[in-house]
ModelCIF file with pLDDT and N, C-alpha, C, O atoms, coordinates in Angstrom:
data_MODEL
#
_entry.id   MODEL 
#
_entity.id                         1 
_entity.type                       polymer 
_entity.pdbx_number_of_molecules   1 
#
_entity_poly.entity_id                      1 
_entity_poly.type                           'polypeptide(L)' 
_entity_poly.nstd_linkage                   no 
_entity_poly.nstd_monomer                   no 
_entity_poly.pdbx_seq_one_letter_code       
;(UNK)(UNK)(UNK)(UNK)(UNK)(UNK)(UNK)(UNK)(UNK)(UNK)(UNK)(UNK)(UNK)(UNK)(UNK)(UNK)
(UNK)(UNK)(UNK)(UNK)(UNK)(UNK)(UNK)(UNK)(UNK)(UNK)(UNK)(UNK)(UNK)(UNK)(UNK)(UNK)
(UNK)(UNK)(UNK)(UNK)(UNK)(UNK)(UNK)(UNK)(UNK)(UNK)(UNK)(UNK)(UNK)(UNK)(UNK)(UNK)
(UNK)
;
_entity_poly.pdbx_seq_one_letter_code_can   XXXXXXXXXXXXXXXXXXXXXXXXXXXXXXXXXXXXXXXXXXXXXXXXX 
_entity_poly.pdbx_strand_id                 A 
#
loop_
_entity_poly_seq.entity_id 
_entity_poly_seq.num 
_entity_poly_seq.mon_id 
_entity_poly_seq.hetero 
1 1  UNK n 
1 2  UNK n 
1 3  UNK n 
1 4  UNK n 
1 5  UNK n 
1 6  UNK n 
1 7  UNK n 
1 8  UNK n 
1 9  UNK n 
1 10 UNK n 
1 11 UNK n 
1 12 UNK n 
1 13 UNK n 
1 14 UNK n 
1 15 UNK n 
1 16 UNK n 
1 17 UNK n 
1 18 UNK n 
1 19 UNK n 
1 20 UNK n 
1 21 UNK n 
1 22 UNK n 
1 23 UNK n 
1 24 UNK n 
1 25 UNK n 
1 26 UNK n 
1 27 UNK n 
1 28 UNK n 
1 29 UNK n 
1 30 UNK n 
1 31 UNK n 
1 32 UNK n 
1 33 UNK n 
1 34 UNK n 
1 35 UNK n 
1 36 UNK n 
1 37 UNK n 
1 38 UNK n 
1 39 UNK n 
1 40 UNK n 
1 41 UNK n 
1 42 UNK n 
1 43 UNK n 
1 44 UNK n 
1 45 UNK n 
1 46 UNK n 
1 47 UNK n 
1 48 UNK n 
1 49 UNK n 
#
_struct_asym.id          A 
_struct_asym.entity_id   1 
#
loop_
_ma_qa_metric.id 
_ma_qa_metric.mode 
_ma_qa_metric.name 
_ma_qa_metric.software_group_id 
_ma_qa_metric.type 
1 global pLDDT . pLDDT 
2 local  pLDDT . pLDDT 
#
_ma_qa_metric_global.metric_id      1 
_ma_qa_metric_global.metric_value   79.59 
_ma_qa_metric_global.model_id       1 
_ma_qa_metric_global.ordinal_id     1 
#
loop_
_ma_qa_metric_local.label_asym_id 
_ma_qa_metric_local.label_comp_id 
_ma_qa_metric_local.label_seq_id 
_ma_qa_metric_local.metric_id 
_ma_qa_metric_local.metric_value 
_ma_qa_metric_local.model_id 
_ma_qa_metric_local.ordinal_id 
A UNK 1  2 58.00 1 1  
A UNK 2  2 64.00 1 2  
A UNK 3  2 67.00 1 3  
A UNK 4  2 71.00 1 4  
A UNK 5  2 72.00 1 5  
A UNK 6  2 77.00 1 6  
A UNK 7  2 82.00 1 7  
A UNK 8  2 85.00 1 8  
A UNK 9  2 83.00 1 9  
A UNK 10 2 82.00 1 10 
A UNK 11 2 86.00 1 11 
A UNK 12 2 87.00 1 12 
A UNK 13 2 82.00 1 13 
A UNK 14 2 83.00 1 14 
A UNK 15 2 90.00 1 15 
A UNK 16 2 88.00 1 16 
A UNK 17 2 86.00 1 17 
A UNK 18 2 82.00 1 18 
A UNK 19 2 80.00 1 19 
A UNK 20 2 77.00 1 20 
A UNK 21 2 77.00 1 21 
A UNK 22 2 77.00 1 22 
A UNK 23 2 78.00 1 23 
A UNK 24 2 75.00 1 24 
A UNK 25 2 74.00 1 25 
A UNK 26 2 78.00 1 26 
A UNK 27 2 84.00 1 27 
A UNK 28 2 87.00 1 28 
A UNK 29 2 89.00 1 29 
A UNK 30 2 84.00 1 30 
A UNK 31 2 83.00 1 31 
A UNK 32 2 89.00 1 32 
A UNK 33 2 89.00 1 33 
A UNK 34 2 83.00 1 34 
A UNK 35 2 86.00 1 35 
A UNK 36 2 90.00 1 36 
A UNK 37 2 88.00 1 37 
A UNK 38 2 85.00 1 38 
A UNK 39 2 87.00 1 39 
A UNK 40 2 87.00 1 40 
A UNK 41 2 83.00 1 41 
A UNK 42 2 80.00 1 42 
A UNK 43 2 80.00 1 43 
A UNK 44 2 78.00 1 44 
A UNK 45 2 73.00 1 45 
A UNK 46 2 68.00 1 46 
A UNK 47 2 65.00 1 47 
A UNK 48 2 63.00 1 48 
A UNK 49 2 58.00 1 49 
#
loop_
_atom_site.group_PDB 
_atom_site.id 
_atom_site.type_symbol 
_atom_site.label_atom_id 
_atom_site.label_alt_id 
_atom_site.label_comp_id 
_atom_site.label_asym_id 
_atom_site.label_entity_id 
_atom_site.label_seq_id 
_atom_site.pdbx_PDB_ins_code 
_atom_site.Cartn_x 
_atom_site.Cartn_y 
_atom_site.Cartn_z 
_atom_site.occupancy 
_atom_site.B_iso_or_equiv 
_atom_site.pdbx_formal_charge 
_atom_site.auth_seq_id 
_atom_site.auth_comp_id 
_atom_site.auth_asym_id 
_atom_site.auth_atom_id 
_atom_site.pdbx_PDB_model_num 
ATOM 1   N N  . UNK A 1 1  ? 0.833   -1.176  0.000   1.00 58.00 ? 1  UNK A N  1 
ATOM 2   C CA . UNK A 1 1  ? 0.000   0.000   0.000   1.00 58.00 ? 1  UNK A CA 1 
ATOM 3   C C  . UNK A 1 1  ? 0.879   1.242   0.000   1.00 58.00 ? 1  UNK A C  1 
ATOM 4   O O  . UNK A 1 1  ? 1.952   1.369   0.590   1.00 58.00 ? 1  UNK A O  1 
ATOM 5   N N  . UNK A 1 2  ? 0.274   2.105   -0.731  1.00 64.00 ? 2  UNK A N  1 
ATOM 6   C CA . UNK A 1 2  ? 1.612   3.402   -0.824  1.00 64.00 ? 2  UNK A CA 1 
ATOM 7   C C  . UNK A 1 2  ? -0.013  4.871   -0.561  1.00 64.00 ? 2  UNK A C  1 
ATOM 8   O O  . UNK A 1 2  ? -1.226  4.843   -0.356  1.00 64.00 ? 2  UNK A O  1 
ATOM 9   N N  . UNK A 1 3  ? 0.883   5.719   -0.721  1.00 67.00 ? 3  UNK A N  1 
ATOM 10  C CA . UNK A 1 3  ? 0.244   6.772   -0.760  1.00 67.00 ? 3  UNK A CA 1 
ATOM 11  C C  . UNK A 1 3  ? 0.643   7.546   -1.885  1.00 67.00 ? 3  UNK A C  1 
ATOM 12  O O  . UNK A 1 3  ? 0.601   8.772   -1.780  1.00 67.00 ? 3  UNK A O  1 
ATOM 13  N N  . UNK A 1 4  ? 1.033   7.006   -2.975  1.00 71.00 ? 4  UNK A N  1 
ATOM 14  C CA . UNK A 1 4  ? 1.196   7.649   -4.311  1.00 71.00 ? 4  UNK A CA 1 
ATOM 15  C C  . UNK A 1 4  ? -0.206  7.334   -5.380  1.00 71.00 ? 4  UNK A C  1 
ATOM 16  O O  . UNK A 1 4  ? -0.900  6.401   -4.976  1.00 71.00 ? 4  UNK A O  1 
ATOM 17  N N  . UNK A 1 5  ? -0.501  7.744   -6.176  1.00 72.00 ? 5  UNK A N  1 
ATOM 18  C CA . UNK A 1 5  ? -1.259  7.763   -7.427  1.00 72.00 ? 5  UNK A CA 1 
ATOM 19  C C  . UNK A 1 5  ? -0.316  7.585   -8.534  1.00 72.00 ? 5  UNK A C  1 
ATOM 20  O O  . UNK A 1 5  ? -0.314  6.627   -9.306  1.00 72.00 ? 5  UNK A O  1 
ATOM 21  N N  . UNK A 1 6  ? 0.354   8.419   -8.548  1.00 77.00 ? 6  UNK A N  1 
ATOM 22  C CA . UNK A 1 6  ? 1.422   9.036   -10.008 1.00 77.00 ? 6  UNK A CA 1 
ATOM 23  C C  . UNK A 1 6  ? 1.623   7.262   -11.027 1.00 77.00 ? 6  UNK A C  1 
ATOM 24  O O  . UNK A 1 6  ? 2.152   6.170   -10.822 1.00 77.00 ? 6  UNK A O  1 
ATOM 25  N N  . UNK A 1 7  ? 0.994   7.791   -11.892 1.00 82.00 ? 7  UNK A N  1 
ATOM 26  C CA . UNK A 1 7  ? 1.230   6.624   -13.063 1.00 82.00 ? 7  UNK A CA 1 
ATOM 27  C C  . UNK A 1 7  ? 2.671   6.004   -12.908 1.00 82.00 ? 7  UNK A C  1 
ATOM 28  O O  . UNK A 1 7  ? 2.837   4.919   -12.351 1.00 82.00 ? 7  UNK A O  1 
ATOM 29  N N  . UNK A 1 8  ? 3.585   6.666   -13.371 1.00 85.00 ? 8  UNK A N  1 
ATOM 30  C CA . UNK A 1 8  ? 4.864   6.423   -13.102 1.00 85.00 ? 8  UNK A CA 1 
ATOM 31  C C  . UNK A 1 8  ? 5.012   5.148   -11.622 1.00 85.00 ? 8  UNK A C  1 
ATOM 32  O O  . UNK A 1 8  ? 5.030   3.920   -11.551 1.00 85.00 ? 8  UNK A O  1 
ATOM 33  N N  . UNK A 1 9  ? 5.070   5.955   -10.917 1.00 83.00 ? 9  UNK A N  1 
ATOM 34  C CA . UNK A 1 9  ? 5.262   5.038   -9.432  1.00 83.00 ? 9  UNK A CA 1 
ATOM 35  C C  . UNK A 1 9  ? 4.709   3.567   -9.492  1.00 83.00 ? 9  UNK A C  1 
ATOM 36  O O  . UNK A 1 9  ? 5.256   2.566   -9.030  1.00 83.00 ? 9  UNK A O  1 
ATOM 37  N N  . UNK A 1 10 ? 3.563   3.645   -10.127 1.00 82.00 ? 10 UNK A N  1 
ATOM 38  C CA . UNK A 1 10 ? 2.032   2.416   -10.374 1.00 82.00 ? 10 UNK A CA 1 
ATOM 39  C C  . UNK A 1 10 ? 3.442   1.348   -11.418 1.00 82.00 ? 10 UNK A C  1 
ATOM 40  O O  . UNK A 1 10 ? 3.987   0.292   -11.095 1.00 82.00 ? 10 UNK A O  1 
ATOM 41  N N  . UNK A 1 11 ? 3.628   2.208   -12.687 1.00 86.00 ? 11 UNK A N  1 
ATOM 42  C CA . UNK A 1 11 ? 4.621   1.183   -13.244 1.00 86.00 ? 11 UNK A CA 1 
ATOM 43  C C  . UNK A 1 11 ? 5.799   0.765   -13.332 1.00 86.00 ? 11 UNK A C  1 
ATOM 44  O O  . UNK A 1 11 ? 6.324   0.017   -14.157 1.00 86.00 ? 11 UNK A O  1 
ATOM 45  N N  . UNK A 1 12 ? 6.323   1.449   -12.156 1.00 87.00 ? 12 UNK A N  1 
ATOM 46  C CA . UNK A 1 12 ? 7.808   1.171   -11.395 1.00 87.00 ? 12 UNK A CA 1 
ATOM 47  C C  . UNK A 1 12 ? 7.639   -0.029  -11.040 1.00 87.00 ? 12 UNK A C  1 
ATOM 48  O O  . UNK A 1 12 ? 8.122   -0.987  -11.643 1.00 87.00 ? 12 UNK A O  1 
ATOM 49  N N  . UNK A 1 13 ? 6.824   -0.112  -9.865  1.00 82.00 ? 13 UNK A N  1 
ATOM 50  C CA . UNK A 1 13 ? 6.296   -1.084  -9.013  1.00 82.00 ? 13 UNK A CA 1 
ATOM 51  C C  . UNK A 1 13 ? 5.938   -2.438  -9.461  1.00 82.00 ? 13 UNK A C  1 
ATOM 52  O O  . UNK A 1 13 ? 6.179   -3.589  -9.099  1.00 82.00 ? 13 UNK A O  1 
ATOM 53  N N  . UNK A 1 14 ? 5.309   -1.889  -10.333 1.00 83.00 ? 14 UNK A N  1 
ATOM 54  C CA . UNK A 1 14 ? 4.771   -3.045  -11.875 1.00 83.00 ? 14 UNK A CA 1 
ATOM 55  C C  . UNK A 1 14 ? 6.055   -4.146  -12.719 1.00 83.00 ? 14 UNK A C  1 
ATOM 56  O O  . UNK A 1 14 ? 6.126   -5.336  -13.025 1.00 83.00 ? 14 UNK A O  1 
ATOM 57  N N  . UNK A 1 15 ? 6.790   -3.120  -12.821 1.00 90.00 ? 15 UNK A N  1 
ATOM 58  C CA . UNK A 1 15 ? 7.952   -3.602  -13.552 1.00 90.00 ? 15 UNK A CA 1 
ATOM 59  C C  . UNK A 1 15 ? 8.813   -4.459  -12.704 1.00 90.00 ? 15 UNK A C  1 
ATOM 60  O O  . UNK A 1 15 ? 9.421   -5.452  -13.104 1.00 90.00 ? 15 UNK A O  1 
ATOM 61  N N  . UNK A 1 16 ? 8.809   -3.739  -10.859 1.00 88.00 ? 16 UNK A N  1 
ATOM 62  C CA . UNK A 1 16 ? 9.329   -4.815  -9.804  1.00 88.00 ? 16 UNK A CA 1 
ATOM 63  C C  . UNK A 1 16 ? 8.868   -6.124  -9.636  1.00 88.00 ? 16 UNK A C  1 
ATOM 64  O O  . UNK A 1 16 ? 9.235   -6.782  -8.663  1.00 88.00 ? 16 UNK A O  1 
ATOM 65  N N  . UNK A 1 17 ? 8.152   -6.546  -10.424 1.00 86.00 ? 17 UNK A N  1 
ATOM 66  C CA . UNK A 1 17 ? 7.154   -7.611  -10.245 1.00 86.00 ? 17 UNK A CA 1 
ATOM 67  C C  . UNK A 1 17 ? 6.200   -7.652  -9.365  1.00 86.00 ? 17 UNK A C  1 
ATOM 68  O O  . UNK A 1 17 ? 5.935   -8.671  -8.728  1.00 86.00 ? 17 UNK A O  1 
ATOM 69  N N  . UNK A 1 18 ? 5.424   -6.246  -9.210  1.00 82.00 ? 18 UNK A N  1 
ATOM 70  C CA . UNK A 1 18 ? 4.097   -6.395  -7.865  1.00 82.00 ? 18 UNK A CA 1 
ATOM 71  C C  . UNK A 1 18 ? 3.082   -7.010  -8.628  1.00 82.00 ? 18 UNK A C  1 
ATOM 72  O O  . UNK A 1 18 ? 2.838   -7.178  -9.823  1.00 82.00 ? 18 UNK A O  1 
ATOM 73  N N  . UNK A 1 19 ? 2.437   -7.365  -7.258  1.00 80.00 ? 19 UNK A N  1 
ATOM 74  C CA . UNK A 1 19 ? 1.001   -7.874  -8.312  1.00 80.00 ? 19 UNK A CA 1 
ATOM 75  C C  . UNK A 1 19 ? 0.308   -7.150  -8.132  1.00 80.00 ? 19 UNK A C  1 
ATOM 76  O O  . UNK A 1 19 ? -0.067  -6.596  -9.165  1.00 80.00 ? 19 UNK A O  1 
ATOM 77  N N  . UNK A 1 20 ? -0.343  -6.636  -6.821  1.00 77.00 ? 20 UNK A N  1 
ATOM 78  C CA . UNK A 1 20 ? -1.154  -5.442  -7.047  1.00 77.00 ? 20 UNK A CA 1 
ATOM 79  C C  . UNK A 1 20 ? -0.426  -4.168  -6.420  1.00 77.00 ? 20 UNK A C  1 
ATOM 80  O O  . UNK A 1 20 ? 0.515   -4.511  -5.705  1.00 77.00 ? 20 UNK A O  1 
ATOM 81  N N  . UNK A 1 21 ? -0.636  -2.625  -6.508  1.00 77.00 ? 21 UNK A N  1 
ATOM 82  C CA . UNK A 1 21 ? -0.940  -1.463  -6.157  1.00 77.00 ? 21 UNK A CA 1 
ATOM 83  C C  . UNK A 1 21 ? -2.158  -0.558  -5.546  1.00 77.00 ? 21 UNK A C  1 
ATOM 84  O O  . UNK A 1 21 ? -2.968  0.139   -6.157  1.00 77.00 ? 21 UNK A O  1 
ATOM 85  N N  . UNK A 1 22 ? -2.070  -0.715  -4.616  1.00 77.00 ? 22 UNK A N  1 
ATOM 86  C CA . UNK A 1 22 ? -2.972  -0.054  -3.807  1.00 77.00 ? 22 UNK A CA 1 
ATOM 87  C C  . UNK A 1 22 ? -3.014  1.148   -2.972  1.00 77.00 ? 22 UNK A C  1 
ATOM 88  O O  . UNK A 1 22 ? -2.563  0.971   -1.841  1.00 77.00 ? 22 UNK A O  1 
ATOM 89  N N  . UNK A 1 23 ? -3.452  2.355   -3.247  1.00 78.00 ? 23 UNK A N  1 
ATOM 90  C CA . UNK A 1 23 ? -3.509  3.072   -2.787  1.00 78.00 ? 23 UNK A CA 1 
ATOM 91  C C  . UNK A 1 23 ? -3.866  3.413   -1.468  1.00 78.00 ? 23 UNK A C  1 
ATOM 92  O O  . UNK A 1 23 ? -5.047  3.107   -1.631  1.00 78.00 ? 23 UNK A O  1 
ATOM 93  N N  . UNK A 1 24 ? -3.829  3.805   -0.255  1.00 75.00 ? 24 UNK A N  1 
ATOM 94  C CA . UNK A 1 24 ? -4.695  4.296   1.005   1.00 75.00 ? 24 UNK A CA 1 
ATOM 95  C C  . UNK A 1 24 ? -4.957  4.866   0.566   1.00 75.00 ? 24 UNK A C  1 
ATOM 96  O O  . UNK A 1 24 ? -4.469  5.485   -0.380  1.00 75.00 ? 24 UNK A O  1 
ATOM 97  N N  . UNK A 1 25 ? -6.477  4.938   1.412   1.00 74.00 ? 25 UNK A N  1 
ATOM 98  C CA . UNK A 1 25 ? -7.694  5.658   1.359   1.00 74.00 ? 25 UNK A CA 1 
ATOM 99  C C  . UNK A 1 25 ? -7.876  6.191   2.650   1.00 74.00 ? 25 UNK A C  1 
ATOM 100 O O  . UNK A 1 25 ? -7.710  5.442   3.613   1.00 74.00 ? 25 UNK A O  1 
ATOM 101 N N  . UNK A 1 26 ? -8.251  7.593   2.853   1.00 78.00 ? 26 UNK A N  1 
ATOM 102 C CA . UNK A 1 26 ? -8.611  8.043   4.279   1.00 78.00 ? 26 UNK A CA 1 
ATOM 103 C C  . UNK A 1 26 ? -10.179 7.574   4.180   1.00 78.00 ? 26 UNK A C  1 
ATOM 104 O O  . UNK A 1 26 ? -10.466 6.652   4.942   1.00 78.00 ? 26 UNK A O  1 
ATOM 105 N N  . UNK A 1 27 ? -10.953 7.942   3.572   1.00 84.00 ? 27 UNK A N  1 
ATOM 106 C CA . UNK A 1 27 ? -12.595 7.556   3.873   1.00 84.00 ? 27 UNK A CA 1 
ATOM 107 C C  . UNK A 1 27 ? -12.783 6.511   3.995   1.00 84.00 ? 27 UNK A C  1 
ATOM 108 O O  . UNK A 1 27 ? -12.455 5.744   3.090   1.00 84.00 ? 27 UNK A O  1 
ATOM 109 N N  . UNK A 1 28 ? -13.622 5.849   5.611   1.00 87.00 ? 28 UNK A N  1 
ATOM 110 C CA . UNK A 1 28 ? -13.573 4.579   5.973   1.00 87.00 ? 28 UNK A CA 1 
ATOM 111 C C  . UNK A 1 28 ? -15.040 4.295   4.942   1.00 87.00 ? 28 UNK A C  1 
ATOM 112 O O  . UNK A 1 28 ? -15.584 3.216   5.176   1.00 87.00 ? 28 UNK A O  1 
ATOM 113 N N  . UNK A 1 29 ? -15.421 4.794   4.312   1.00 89.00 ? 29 UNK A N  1 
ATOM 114 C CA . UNK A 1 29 ? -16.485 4.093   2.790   1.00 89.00 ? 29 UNK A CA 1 
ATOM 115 C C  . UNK A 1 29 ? -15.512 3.690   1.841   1.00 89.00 ? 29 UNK A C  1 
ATOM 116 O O  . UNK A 1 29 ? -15.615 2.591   1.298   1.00 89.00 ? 29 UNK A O  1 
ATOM 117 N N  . UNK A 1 30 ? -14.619 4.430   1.596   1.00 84.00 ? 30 UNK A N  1 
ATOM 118 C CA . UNK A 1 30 ? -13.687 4.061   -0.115  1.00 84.00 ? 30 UNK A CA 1 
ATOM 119 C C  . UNK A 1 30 ? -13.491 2.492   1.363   1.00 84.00 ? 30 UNK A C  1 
ATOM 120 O O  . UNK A 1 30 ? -14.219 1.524   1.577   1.00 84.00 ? 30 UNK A O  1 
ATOM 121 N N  . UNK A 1 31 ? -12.429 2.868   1.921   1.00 83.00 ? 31 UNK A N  1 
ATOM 122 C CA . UNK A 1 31 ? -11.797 1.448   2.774   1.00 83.00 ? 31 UNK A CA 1 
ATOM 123 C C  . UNK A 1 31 ? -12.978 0.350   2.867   1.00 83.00 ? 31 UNK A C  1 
ATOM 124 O O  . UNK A 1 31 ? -12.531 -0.792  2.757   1.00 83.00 ? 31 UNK A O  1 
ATOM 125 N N  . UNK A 1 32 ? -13.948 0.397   2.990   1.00 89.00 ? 32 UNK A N  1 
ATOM 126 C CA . UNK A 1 32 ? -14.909 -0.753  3.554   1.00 89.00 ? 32 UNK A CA 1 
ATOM 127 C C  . UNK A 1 32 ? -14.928 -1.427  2.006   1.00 89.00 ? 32 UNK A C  1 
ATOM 128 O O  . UNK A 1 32 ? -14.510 -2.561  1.775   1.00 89.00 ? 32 UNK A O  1 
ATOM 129 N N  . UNK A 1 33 ? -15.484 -0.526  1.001   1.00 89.00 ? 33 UNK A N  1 
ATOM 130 C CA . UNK A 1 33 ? -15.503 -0.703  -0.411  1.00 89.00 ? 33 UNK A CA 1 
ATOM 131 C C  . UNK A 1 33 ? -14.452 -1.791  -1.108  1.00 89.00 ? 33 UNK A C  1 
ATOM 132 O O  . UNK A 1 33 ? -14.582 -2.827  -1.760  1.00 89.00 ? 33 UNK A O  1 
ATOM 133 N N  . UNK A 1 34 ? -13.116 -0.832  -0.517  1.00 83.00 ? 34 UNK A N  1 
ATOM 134 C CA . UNK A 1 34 ? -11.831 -1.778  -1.552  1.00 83.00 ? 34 UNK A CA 1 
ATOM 135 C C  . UNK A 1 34 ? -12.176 -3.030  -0.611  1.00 83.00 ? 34 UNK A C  1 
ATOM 136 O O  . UNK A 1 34 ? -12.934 -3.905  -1.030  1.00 83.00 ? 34 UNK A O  1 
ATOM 137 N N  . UNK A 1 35 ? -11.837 -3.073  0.151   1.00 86.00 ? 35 UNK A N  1 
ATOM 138 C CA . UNK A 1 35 ? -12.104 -4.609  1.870   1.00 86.00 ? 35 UNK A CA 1 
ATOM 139 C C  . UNK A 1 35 ? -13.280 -5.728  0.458   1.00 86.00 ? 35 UNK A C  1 
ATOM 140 O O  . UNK A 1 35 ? -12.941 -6.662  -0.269  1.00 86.00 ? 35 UNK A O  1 
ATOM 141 N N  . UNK A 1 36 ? -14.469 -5.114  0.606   1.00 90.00 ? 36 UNK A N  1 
ATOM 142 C CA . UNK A 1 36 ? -15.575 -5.653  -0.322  1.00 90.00 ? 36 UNK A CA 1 
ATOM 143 C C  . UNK A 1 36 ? -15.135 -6.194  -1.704  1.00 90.00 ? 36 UNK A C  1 
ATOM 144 O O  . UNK A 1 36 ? -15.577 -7.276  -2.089  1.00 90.00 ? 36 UNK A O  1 
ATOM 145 N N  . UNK A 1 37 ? -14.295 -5.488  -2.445  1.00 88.00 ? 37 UNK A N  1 
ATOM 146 C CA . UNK A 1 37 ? -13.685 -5.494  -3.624  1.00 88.00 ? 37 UNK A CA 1 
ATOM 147 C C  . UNK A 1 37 ? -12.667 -6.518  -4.162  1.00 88.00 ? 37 UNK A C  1 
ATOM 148 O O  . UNK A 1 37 ? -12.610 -7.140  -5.223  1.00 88.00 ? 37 UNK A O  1 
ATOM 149 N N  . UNK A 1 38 ? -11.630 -6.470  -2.714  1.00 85.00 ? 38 UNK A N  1 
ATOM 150 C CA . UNK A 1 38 ? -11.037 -7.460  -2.827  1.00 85.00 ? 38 UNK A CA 1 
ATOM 151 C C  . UNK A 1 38 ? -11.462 -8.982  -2.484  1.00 85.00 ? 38 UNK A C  1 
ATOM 152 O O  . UNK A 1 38 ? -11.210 -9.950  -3.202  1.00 85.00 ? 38 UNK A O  1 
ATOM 153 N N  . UNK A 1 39 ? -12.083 -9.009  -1.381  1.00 87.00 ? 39 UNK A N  1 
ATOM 154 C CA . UNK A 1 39 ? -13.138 -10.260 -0.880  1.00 87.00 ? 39 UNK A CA 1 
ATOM 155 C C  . UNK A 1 39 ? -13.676 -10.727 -2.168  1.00 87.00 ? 39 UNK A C  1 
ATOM 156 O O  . UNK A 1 39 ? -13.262 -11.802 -2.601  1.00 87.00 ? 39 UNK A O  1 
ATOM 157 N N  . UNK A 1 40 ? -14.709 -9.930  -2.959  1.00 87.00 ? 40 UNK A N  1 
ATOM 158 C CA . UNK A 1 40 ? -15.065 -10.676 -4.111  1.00 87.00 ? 40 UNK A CA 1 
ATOM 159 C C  . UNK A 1 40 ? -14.188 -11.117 -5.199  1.00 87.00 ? 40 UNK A C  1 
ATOM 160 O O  . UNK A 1 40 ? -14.417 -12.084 -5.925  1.00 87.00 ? 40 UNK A O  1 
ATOM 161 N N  . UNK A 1 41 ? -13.206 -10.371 -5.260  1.00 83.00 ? 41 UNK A N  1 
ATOM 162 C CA . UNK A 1 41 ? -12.096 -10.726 -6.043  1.00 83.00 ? 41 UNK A CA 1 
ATOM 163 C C  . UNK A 1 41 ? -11.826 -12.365 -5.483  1.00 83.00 ? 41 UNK A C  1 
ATOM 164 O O  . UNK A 1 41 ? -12.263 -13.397 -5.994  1.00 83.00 ? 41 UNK A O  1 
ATOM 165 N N  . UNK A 1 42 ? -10.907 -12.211 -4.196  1.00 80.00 ? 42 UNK A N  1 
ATOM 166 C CA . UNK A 1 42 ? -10.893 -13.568 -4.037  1.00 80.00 ? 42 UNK A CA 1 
ATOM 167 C C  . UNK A 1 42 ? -11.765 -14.927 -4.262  1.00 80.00 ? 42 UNK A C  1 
ATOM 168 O O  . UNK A 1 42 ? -11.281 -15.874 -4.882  1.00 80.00 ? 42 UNK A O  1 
ATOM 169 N N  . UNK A 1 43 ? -12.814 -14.957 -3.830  1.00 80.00 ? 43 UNK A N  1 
ATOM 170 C CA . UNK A 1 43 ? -13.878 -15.436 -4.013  1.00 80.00 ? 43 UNK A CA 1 
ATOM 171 C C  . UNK A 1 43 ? -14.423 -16.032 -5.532  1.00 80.00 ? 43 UNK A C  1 
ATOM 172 O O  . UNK A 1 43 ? -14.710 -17.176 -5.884  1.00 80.00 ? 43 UNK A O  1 
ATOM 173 N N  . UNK A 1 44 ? -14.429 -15.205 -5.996  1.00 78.00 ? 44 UNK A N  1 
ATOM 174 C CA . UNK A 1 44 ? -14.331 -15.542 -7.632  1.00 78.00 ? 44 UNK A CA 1 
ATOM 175 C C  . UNK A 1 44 ? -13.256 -16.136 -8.392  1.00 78.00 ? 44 UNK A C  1 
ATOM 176 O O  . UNK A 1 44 ? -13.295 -17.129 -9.118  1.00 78.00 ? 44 UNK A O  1 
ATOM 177 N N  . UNK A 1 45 ? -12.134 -15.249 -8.066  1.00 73.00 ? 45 UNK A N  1 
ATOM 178 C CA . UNK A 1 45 ? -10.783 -15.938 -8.598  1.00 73.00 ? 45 UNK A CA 1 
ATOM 179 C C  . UNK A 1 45 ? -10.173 -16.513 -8.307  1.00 73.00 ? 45 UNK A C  1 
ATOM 180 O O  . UNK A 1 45 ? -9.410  -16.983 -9.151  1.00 73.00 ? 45 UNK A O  1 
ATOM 181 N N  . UNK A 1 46 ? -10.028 -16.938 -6.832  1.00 68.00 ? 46 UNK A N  1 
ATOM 182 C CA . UNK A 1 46 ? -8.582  -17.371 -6.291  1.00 68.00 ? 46 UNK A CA 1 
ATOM 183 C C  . UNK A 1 46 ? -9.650  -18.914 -5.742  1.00 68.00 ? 46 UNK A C  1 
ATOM 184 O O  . UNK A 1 46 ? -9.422  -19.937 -6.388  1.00 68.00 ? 46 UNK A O  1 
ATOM 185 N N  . UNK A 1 47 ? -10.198 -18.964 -5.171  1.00 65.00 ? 47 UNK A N  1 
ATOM 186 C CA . UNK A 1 47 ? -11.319 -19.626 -4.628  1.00 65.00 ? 47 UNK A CA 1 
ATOM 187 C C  . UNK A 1 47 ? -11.717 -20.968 -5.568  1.00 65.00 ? 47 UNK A C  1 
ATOM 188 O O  . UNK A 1 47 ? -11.464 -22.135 -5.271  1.00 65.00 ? 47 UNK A O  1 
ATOM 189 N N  . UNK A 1 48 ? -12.264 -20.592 -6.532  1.00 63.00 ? 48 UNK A N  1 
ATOM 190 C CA . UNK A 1 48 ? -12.401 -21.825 -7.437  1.00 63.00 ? 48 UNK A CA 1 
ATOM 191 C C  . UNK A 1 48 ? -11.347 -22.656 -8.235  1.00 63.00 ? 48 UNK A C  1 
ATOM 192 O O  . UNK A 1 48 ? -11.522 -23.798 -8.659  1.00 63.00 ? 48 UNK A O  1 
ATOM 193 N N  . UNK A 1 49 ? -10.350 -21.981 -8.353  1.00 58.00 ? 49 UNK A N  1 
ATOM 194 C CA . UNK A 1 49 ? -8.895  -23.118 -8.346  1.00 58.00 ? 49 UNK A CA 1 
ATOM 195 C C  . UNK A 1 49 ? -8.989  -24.097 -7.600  1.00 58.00 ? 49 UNK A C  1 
ATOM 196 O O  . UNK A 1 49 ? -8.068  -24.910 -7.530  1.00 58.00 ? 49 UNK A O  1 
#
């Protein structure tokens, strides 16, 4: 988790081999949201393997 946006930074990181980039969020709605976001992510993707 970083506190950058900047495209650049996103494909630095990218190029380090991350898998994801994630921003903090101060609003505990965006936070509950991504929490939700990723859960279904898992769930769908990682889950049925």
């Amino acid at each position: 988790m970083t506190t950058s946006a900047v495209d650049e930074e996103m494909l630095k990181f990218y190029a380090l081999s991350a898998r994801y980039y994630i921003t903090k969020l101060i609003d505990f709605s965006q936070v509950a949201k991504l929490v939700r976001s990723i859960k279904d992510w898992w769930v769908v993707v990682i889950v049925p393997k």
